[in-house]
C-alpha positions as YAML, in Angstrom:
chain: A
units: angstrom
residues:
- id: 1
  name: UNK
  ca: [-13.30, -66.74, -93.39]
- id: 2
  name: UNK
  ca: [-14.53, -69.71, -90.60]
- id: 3
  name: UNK
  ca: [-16.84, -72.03, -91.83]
- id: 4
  name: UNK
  ca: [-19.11, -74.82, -90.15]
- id: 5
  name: UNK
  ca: [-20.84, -77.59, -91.49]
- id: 6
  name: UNK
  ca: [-22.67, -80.26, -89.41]
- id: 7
  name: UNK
  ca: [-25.20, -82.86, -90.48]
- id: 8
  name: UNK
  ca: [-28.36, -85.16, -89.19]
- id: 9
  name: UNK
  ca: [-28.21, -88.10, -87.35]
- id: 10
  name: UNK
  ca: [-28.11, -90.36, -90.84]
- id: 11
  name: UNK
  ca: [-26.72, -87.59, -92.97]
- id: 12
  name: UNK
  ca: [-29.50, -86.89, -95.20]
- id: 13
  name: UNK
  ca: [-29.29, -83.33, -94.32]
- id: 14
  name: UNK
  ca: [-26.29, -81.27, -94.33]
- id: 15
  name: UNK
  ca: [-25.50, -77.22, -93.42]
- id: 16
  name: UNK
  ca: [-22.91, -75.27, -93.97]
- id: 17
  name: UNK
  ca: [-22.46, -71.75, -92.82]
- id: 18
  name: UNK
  ca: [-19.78, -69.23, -93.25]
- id: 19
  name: UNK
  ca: [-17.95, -66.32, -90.93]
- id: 20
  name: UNK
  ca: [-19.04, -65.37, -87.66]
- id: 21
  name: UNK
  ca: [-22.13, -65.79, -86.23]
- id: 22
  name: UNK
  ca: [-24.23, -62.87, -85.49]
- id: 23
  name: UNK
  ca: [-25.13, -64.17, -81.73]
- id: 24
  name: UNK
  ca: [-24.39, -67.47, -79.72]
- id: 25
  name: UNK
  ca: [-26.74, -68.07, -77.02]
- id: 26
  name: UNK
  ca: [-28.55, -70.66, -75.15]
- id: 27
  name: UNK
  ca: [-32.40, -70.77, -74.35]
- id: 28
  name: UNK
  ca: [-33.80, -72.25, -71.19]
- id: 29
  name: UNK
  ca: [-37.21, -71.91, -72.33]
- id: 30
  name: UNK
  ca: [-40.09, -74.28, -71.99]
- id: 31
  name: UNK
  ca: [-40.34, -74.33, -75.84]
- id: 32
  name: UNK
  ca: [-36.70, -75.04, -76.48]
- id: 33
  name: UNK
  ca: [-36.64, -77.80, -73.40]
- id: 34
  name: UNK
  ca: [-39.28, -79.41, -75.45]
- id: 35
  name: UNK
  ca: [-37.88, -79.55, -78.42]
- id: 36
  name: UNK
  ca: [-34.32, -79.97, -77.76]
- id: 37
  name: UNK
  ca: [-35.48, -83.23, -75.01]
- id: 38
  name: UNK
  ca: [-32.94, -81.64, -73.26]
- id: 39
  name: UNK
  ca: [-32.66, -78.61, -70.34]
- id: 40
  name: UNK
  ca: [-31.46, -75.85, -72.98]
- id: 41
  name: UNK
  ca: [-30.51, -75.42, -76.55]
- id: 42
  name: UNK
  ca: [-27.63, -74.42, -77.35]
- id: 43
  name: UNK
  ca: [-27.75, -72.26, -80.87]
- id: 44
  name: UNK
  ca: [-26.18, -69.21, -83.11]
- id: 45
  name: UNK
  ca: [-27.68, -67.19, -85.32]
- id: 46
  name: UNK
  ca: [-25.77, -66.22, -89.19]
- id: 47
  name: UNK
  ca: [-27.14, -64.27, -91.85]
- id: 48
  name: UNK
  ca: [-29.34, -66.18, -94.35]
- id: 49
  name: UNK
  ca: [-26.90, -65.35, -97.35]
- id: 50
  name: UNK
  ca: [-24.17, -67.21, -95.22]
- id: 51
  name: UNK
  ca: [-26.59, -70.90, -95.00]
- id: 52
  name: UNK
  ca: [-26.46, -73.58, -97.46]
- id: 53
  name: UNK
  ca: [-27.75, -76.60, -96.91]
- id: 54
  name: UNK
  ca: [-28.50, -80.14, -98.82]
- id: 55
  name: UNK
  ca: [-31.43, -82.46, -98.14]
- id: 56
  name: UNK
  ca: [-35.26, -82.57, -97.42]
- id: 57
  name: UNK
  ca: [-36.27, -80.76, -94.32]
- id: 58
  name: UNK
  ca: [-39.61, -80.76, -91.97]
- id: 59
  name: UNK
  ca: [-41.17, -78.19, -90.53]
- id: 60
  name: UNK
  ca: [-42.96, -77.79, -87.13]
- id: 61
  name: UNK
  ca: [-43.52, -73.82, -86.01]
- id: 62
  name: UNK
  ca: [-40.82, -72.65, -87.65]
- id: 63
  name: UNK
  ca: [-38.21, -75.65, -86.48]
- id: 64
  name: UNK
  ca: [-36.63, -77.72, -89.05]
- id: 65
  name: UNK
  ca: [-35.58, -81.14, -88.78]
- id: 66
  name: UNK
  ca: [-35.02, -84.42, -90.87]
- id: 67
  name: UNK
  ca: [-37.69, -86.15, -91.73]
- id: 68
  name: UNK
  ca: [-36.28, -89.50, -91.29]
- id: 69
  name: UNK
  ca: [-33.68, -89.20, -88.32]
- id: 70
  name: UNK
  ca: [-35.84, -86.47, -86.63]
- id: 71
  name: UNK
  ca: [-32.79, -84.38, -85.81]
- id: 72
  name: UNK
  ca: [-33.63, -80.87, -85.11]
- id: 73
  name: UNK
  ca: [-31.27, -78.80, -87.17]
- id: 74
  name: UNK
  ca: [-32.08, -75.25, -87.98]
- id: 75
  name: UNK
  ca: [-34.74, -72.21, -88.32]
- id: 76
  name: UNK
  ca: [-35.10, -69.33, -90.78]
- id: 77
  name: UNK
  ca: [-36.81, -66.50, -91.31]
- id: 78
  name: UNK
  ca: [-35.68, -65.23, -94.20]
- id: 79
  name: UNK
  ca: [-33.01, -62.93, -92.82]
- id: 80
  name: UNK
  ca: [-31.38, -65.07, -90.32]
- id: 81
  name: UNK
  ca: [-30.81, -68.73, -89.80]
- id: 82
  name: UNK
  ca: [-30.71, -69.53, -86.54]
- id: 83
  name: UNK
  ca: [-28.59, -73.29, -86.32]
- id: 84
  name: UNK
  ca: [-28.24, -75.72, -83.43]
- id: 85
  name: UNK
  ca: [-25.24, -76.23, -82.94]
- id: 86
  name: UNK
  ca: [-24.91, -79.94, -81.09]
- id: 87
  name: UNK
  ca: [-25.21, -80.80, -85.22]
- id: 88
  name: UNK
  ca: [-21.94, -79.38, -86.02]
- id: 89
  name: UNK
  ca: [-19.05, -81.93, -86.65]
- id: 90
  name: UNK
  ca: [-16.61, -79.64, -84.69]
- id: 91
  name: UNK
  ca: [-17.21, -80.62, -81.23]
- id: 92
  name: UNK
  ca: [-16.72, -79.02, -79.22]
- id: 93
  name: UNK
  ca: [-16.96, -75.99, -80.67]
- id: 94
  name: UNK
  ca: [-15.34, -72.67, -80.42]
- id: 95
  name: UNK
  ca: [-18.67, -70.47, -80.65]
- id: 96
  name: UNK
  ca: [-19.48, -69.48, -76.79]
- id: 97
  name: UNK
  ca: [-22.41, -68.48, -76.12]
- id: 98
  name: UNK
  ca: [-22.88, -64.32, -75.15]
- id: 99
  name: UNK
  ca: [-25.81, -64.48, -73.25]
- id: 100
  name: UNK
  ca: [-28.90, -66.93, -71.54]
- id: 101
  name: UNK
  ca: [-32.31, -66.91, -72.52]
- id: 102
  name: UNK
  ca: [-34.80, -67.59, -70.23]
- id: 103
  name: UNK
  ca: [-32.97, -68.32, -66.76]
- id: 104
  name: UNK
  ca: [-35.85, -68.47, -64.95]
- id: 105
  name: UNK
  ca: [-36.51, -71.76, -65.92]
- id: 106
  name: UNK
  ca: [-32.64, -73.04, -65.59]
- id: 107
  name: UNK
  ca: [-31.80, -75.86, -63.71]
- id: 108
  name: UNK
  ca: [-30.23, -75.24, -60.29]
- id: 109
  name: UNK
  ca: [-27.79, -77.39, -61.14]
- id: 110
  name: UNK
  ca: [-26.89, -75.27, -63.64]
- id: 111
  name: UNK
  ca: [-24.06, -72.49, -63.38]
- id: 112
  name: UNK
  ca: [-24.93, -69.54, -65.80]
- id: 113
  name: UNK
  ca: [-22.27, -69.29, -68.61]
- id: 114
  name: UNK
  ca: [-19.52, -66.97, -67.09]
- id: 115
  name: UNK
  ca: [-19.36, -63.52, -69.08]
- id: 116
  name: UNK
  ca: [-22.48, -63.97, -71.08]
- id: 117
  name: UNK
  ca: [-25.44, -61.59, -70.49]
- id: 118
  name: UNK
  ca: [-28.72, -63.10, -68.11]
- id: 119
  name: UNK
  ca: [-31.94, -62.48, -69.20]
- id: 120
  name: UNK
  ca: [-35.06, -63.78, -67.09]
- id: 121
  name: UNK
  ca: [-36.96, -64.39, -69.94]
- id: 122
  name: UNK
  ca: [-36.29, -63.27, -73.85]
- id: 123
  name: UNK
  ca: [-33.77, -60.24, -74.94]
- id: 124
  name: UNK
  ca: [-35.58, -56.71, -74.68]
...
């Protein structure tokens, strides 16, 4: 079974998860520009019975992050933990994303992912 594990910026926090994600996607979104600081995020989504992780976490609407590096890491709902995946020590990684969130908003610049699924805005 594959398993990832990635960490925050100091290591205070650590996640592991096992098998294969659910979904790999990226989100050009307003919300996910914000947070990330950068012009997507880049993110899969595992089951919440395949998520460990070590360390004190913050919240902000949903988001968690460290509370001392400020590194965004992960978000859970109980069911699924959806995990960033710049904070995985395999880089790059294998996990390509199948689709694009939110391509309205993409940079021109930007080429959409070839064989992944375009959405405007969210999945329907």
């Amino acid at each position: 079974m594959r398993e990832f594990s990635g960490k925050c910026l100091c290591g205070q926090v650590r996640i592991s998860v096992r098998g294969e994600p659910l979904r790999v996607g990226i989100c050009h979104c307003m919300d996910c520009r914000k947070e990330s600081g950068s012009a997507f995020t880049f993110y899969a989504v595992w089951p919440d019975g395949q998520f460990a992780r070590e360390g004190e976490t913050a919240e902000f609407r949903g988001q968690r992050f460290c509370p001392r590096c400020g590194a965004r890491l992960f978000c859970a709902d109980g069911r699924e933990v959806e995990v960033k995946l710049g904070i995985l020590s395999q880089a790059p990684t294998p996990l390509v994303p199948r689709y694009e969130l939110w391509t309205r908003r993409r940079e021109p610049w930007l080429r959409p992912v070839e064989g992944a699924e375009q959405f405007e805005e969210n999945r329907t």
